[in-house]
VMD Tcl script that builds the backbone (N, CA, C; Angstrom):
set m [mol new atoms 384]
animate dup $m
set s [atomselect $m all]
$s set {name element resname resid chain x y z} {
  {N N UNK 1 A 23.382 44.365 -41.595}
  {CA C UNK 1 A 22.053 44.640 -41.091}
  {C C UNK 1 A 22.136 44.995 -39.617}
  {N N UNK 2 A 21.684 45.618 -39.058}
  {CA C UNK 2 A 21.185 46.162 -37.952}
  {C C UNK 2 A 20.739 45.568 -36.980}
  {N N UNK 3 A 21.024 44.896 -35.849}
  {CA C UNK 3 A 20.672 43.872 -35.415}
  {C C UNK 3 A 19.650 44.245 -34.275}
  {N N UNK 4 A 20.082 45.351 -33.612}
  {CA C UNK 4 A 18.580 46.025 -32.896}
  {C C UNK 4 A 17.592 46.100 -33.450}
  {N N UNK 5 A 16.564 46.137 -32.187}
  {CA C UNK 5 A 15.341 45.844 -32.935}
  {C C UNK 5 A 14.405 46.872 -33.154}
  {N N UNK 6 A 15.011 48.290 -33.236}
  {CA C UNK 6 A 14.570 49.345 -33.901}
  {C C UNK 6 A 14.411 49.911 -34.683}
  {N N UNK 7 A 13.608 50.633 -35.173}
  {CA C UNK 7 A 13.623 51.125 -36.955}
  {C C UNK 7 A 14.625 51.643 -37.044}
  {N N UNK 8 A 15.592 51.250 -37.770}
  {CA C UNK 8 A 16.442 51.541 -38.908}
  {C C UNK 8 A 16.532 51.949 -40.192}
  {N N UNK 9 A 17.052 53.464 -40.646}
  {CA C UNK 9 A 16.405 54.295 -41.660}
  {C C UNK 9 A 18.051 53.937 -42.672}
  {N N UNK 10 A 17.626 53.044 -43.304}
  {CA C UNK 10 A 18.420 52.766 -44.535}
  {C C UNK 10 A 18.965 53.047 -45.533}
  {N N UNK 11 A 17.811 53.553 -46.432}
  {CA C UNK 11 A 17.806 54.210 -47.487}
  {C C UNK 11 A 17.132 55.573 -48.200}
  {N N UNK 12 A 17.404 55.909 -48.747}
  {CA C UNK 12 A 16.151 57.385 -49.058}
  {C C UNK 12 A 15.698 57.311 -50.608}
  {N N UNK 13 A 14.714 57.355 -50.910}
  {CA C UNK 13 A 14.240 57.153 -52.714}
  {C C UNK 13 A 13.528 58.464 -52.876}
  {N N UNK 14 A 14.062 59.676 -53.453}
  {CA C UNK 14 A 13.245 60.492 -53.532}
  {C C UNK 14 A 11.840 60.090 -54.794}
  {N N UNK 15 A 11.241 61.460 -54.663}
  {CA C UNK 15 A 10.085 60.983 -55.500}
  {C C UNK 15 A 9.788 61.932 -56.122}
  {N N UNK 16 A 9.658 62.281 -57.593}
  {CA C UNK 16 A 9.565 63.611 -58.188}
  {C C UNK 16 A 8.530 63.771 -59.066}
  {N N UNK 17 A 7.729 64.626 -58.705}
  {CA C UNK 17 A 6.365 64.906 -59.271}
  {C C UNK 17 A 6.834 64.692 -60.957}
  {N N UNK 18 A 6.099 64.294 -61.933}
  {CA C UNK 18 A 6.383 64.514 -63.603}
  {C C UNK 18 A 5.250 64.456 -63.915}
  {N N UNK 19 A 5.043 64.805 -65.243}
  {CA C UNK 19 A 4.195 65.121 -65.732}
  {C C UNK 19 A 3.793 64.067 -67.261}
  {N N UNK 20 A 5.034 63.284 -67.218}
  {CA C UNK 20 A 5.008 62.671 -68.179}
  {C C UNK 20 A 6.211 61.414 -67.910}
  {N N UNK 21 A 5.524 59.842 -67.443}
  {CA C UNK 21 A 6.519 58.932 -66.886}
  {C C UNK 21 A 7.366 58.574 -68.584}
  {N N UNK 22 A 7.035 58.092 -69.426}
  {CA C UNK 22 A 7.587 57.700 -70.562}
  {C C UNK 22 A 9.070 58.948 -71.090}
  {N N UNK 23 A 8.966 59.774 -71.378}
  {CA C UNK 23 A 8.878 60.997 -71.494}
  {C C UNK 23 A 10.437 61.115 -70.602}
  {N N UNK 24 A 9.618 61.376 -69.342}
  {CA C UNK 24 A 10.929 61.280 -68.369}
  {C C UNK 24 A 11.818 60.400 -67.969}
  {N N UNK 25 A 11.267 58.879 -68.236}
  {CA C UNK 25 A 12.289 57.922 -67.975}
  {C C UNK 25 A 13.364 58.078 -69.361}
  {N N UNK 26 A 12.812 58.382 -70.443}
  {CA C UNK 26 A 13.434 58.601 -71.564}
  {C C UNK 26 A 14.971 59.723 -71.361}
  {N N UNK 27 A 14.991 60.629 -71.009}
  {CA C UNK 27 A 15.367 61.867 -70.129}
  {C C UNK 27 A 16.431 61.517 -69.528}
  {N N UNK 28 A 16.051 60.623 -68.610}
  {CA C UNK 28 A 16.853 60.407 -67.899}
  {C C UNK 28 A 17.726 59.070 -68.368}
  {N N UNK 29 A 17.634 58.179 -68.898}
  {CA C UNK 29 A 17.958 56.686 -69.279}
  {C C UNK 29 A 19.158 57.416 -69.997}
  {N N UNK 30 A 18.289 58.490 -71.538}
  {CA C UNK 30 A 19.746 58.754 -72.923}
  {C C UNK 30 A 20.172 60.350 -72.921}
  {N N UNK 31 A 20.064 61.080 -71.756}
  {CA C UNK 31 A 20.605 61.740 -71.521}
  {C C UNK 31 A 21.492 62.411 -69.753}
  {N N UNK 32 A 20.849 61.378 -68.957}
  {CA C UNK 32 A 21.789 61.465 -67.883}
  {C C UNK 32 A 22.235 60.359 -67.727}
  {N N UNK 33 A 22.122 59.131 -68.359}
  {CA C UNK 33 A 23.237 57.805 -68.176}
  {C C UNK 33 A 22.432 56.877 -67.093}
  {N N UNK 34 A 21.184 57.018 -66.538}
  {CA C UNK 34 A 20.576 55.907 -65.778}
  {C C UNK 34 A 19.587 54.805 -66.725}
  {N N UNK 35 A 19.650 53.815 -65.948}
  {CA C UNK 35 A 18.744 52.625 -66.292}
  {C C UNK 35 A 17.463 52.468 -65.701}
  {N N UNK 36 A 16.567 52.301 -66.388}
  {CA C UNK 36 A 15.325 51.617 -65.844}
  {C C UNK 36 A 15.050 50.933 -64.819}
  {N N UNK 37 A 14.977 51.116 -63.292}
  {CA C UNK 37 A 14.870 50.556 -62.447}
  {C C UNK 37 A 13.735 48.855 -62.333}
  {N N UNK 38 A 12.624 49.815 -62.748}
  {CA C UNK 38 A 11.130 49.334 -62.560}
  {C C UNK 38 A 9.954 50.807 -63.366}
  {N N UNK 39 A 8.858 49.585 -63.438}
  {CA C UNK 39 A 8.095 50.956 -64.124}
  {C C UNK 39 A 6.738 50.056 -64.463}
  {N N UNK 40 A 5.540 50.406 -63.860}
  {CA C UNK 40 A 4.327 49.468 -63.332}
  {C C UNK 40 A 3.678 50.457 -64.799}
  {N N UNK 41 A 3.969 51.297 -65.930}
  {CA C UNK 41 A 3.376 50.961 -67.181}
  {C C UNK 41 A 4.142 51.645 -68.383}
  {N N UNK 42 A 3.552 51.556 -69.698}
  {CA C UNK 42 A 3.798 51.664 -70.697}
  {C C UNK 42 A 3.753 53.162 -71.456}
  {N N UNK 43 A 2.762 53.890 -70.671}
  {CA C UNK 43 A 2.318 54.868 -71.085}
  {C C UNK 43 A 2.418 56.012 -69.978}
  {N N UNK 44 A 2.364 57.417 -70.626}
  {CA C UNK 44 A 2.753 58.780 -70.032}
  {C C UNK 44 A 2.422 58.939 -68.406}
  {N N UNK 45 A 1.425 57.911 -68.083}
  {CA C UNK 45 A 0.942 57.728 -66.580}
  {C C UNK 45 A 1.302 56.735 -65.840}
  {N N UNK 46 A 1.881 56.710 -64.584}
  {CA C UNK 46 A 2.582 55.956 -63.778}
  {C C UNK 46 A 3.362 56.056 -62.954}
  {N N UNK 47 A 4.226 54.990 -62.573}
  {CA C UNK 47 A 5.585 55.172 -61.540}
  {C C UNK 47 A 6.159 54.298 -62.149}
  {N N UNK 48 A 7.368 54.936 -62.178}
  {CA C UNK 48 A 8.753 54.289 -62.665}
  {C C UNK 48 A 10.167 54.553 -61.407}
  {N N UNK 49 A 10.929 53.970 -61.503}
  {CA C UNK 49 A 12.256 54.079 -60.746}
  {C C UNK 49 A 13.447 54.132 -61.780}
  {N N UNK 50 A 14.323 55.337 -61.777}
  {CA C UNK 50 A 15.597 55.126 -62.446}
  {C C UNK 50 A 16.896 54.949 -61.598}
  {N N UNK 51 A 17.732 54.557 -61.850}
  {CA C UNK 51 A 19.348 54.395 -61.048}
  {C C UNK 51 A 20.468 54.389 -61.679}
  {N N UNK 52 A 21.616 55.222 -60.900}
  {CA C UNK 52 A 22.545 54.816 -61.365}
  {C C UNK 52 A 23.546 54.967 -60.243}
  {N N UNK 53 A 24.636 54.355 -60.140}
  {CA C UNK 53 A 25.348 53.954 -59.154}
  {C C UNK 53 A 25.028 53.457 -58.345}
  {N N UNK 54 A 24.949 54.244 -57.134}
  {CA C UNK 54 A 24.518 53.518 -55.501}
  {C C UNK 54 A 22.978 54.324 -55.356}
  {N N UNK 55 A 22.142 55.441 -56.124}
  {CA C UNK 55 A 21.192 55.676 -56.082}
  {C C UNK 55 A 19.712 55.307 -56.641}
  {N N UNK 56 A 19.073 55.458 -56.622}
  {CA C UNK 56 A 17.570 55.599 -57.110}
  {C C UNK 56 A 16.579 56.528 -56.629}
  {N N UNK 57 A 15.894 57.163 -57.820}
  {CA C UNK 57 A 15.135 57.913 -57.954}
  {C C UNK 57 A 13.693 57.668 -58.551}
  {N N UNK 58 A 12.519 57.728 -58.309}
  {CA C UNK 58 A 11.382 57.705 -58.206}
  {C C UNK 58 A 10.356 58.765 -58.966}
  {N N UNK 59 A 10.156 58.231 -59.974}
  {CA C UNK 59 A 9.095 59.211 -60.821}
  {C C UNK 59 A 7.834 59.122 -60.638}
  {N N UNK 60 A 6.479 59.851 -60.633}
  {CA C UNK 60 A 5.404 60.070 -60.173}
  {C C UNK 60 A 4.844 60.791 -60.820}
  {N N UNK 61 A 3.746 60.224 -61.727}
  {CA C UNK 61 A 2.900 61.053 -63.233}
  {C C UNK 61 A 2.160 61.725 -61.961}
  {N N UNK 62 A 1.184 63.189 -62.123}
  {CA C UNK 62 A 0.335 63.673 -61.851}
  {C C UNK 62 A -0.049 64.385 -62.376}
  {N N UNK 63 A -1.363 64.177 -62.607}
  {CA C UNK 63 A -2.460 65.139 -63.781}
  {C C UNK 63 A -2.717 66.602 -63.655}
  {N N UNK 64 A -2.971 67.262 -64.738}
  {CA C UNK 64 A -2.655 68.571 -64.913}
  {C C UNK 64 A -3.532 69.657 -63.683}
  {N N UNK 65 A -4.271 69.103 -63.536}
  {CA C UNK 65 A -5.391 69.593 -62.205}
  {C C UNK 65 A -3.809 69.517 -61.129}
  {N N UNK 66 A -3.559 68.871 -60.550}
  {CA C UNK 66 A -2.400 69.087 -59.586}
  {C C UNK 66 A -1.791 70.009 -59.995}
  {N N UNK 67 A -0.845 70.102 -60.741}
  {CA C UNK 67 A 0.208 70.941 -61.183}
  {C C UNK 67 A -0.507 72.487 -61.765}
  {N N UNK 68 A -1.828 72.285 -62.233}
  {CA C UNK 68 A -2.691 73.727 -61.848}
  {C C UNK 68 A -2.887 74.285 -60.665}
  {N N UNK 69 A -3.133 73.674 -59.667}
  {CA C UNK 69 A -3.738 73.616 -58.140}
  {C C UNK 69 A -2.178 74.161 -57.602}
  {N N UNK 70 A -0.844 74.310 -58.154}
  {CA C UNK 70 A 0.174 74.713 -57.567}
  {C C UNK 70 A 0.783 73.403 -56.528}
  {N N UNK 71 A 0.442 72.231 -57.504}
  {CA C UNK 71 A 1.097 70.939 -57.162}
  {C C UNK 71 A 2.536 71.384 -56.198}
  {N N UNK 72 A 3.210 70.866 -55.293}
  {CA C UNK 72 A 4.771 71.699 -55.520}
  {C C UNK 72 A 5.049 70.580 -53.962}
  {N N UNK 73 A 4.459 69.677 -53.314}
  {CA C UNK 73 A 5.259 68.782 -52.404}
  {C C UNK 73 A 6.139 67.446 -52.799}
  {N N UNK 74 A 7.107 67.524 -52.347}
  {CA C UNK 74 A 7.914 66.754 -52.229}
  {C C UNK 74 A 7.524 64.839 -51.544}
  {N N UNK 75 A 7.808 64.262 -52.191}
  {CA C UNK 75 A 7.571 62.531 -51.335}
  {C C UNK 75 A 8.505 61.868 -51.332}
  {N N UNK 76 A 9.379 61.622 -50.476}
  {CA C UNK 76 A 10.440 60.647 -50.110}
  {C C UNK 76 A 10.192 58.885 -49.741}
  {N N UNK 77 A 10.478 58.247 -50.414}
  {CA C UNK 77 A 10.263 56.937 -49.904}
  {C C UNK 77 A 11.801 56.463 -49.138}
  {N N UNK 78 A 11.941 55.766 -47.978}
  {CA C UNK 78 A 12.930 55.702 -46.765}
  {C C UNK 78 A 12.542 54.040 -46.678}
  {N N UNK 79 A 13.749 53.126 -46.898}
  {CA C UNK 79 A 13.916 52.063 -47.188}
  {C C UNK 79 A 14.432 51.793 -45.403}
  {N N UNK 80 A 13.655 50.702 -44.737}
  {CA C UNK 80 A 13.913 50.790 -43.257}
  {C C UNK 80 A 14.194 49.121 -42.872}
  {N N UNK 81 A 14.557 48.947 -41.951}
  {CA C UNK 81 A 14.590 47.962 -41.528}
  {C C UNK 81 A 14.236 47.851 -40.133}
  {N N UNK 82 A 13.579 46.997 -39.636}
  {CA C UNK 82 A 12.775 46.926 -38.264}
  {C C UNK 82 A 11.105 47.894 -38.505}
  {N N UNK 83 A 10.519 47.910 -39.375}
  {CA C UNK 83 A 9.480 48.815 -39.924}
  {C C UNK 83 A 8.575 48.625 -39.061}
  {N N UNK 84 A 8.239 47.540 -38.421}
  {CA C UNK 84 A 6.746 47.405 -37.229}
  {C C UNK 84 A 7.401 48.204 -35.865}
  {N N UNK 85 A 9.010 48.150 -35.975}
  {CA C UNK 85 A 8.900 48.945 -34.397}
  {C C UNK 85 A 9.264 50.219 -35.231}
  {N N UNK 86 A 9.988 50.476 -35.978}
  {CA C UNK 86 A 9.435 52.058 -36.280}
  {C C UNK 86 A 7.801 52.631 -36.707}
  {N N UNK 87 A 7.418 51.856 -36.777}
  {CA C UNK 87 A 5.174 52.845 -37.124}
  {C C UNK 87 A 5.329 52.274 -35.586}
  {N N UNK 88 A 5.417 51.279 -34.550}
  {CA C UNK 88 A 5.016 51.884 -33.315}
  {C C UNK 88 A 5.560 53.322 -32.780}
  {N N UNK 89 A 6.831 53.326 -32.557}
  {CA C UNK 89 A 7.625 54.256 -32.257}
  {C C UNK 89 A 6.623 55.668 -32.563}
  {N N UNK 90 A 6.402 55.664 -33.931}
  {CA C UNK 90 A 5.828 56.704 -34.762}
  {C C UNK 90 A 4.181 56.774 -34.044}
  {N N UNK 91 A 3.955 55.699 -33.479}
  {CA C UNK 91 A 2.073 55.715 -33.672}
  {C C UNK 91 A 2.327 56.268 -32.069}
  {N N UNK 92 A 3.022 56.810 -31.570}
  {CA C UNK 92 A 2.977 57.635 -30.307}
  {C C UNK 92 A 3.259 58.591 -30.264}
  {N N UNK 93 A 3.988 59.446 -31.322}
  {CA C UNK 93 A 4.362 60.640 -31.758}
  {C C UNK 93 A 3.427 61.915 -32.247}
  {N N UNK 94 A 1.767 61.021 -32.266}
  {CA C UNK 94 A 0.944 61.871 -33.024}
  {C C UNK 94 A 1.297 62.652 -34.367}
  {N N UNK 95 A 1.660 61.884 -35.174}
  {CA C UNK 95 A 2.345 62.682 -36.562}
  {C C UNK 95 A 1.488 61.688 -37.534}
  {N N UNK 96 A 0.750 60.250 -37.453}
  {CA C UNK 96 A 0.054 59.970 -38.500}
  {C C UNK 96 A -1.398 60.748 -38.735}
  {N N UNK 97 A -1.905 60.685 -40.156}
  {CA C UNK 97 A -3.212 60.997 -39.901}
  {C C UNK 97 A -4.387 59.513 -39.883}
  {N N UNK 98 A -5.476 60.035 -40.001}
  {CA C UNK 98 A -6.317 58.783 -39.287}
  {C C UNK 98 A -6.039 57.837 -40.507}
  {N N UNK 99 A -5.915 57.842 -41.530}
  {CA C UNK 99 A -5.793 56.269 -42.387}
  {C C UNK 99 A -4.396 55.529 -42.352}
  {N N UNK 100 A -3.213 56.279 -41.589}
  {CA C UNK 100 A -2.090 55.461 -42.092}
  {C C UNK 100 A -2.287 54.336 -41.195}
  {N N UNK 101 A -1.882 53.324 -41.921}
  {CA C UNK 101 A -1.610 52.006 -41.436}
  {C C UNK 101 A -0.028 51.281 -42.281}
  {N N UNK 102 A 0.018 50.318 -41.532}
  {CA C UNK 102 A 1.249 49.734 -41.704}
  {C C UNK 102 A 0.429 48.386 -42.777}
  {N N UNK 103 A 0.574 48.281 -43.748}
  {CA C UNK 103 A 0.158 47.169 -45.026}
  {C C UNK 103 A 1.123 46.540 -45.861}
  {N N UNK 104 A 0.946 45.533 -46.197}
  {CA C UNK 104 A 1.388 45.004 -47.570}
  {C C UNK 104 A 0.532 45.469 -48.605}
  {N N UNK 105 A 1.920 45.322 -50.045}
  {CA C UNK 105 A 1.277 46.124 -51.210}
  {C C UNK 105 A 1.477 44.973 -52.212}
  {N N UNK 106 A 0.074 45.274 -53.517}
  {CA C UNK 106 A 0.353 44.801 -54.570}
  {C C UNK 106 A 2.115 44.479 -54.991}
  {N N UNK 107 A 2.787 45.551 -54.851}
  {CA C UNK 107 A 4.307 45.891 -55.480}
  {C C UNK 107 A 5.275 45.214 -53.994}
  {N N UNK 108 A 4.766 44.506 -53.254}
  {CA C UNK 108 A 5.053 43.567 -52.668}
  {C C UNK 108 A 6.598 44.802 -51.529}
  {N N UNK 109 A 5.711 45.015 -51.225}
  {CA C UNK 109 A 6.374 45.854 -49.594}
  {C C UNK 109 A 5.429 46.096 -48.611}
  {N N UNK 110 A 6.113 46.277 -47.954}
  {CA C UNK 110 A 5.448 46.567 -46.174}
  {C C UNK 110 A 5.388 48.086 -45.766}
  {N N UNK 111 A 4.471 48.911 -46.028}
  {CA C UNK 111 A 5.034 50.048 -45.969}
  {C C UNK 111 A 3.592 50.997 -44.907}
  {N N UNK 112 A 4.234 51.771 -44.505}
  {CA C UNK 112 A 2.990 53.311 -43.729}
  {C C UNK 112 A 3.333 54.641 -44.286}
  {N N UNK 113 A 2.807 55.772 -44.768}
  {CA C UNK 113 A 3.394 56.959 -45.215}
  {C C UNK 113 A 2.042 58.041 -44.166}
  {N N UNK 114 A 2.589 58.992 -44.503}
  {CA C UNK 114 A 1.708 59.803 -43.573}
  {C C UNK 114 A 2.295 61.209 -44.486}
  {N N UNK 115 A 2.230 62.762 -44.006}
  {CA C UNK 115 A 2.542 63.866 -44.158}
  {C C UNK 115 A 2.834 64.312 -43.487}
  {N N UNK 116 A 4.071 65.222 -43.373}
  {CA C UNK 116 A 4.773 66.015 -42.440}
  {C C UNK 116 A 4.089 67.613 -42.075}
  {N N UNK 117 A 4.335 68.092 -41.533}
  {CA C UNK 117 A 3.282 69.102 -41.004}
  {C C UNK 117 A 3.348 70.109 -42.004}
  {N N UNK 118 A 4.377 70.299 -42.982}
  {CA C UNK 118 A 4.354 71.243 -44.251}
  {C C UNK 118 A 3.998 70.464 -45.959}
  {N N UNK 119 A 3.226 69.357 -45.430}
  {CA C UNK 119 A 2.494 68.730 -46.434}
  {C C UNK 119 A 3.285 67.778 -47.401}
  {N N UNK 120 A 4.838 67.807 -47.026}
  {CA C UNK 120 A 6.130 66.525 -47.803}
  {C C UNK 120 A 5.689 65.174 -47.166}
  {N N UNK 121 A 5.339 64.148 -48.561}
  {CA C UNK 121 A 5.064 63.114 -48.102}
  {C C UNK 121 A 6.506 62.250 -47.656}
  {N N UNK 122 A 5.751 61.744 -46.587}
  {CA C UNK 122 A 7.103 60.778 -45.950}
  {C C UNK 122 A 6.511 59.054 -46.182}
  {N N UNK 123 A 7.121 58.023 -47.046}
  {CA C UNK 123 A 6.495 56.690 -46.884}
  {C C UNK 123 A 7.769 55.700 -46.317}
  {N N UNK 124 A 7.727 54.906 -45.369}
  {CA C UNK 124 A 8.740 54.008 -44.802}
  {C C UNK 124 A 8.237 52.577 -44.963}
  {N N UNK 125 A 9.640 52.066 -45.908}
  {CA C UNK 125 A 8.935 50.686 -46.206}
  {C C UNK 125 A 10.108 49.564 -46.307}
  {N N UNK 126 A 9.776 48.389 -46.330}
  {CA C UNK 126 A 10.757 47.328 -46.471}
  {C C UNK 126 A 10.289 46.428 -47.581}
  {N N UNK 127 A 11.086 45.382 -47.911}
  {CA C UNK 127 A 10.649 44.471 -49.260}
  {C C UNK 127 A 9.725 43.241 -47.990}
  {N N UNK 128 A 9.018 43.095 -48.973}
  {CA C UNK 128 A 8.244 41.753 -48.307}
  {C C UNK 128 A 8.312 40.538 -48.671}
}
mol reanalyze $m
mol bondsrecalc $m
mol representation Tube
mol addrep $m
């Protein structure tokens, strides 16, 4: 661990738009060799996490209105350590918009996300 007391960018979880979480965790589990990370439901809508080796990857249902609308940004989740002095660091940079805040979540992390100026979501978070 990192013993300064600055944000420290750890890890990277990409996040990939689907269209179908069941579907795709399926996909990926018996035909590219990953396991079920996590997965908050049962059915075609949701977020799930798959892994294998030293990675993880991040699935993200979105409804057909998006992916009509020419859905097409990217969201990275960035596993950090020191997370309150990185969103200060950040809250002087002028790069959040007016709702990000630094919170705890139901799914039990500490996290702020915002958008990068070509609309790729960026979220930085730690376990809580």
């Amino acid at each position: 661990m990192d013993t300064n007391k600055q944000g420290y960018l750890k890890q990277i979880h990409p996040v990939l738009p689907v269209k179908d979480i069941t579907k795709t965790i399926d996909y990926y589990v018996s035909k590219l060799g990953f396991k079920l990370a996590f997965t908050d439901t049962t059915d075609a809508n949701g977020y799930a996490g798959v892994g294998r080796d030293g990675i993880e990857i991040h699935l993200q249902w979105h409804d057909s209105i998006e992916w009509e609308n020419g859905f097409n940004t990217q969201m990275l989740r960035i596993y950090v350590e020191h997370i309150e002095q990185l969103f200060e660091e950040y809250k002087t940079k002028n790069v959040f918009h007016k709702n990000t805040t630094l919170k705890s979540t139901p799914w039990r992390t500490k996290e702020f996300a915002f958008y990068d100026l070509f609309g790729n979501g960026l979220t930085f978070y730690r376990d809580n």
